[in-house]
C-alpha positions in Angstrom: 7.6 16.3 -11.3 8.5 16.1 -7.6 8.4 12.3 -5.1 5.0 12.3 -3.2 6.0 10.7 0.6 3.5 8.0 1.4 2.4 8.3 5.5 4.3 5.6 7.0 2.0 3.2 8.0 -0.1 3.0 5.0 0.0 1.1 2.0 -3.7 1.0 -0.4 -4.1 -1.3 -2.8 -6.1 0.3 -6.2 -6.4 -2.9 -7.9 -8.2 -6.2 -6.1 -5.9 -8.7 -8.7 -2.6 -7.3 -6.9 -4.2 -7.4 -3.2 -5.5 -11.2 -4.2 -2.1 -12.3 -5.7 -0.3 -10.8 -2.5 -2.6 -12.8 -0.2 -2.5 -15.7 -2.1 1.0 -15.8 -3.0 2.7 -14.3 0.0 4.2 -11.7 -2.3 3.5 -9.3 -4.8 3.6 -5.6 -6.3 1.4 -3.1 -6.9 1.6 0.0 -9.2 1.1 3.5 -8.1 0.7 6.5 -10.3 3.4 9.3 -9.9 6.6 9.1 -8.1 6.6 7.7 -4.3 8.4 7.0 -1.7 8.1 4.1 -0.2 11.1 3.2 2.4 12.4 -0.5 1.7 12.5 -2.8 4.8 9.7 -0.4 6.2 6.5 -2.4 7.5 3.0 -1.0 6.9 -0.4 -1.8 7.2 -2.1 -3.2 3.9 -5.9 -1.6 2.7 -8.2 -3.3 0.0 -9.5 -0.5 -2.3 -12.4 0.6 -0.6 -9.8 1.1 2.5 -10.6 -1.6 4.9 -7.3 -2.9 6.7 -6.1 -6.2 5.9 -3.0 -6.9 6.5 0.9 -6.2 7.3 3.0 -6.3 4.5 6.9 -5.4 4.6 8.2 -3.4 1.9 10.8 -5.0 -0.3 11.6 -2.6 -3.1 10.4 0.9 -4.4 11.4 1.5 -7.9 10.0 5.1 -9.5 10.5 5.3 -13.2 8.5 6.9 -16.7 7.2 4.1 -18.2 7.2 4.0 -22.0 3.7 5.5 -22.2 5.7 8.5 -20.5 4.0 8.7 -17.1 5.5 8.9 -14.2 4.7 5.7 -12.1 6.4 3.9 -9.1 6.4 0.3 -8.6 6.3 -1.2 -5.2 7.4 -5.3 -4.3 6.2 -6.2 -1.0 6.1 -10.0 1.0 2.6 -10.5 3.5 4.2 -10.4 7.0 0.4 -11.8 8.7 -3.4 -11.5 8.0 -4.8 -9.1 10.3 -7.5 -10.4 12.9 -10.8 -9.5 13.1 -10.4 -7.4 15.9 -7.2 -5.5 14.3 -8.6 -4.9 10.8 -11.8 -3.5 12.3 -9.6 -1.1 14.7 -6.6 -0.3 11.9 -10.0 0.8 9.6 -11.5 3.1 11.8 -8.5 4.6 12.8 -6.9 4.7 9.2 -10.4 6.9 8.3 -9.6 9.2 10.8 -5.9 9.9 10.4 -5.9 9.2 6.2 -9.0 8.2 4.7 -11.5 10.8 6.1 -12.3 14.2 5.5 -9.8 17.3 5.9 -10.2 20.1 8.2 
């Protein structure tokens, strides 16, 4: 047991129903497994599931807790700041698979 510190600037959606309900809706929350750290007020960069940038979200709330099926989980309430452009998703992706995404060394 032990708090995994997300990088600062990223936030990756698993699940396409909470990335569509926080683009639709303005705000929303996602579910991550294990305990995380993710610093309220904080803005970072959103990515879909298969890591494409999409937007800038502002973090509202990080709640960590062991949910009654007795894993650790944290939940994490953000608001949609802006839509990225074209030009600013394509850039935030390639550098996002270089810094996080891509391969180790």
């Amino acid at each position: 047991m032990g708090f995994q510190t997300e990088f600062n600037s990223v936030c990756k959606f698993k699940s396409e129903q909470e990335l569509f309900e926080l683009l639709e809706y303005g705000r929303g929350k996602m579910v991550k497994s294990g305990f995380r750290v993710f610093p309220a007020g904080q803005k970072v960069i959103a990515y879909t599931p298969d890591n494409q940038a999409i937007a800038i979200v502002k973090i509202l709330a990080s709640i960590a807790e062991i949910n009654f099926q007795g894993d650790e989980v944290t939940q994490v309430e953000m608001e949609l700041v802006r839509k990225l452009t074209e030009e600013e998703a394509r850039i935030q992706t390639s550098l996002a698979h270089e810094m996080f995404f891509g391969e180790r060394a």
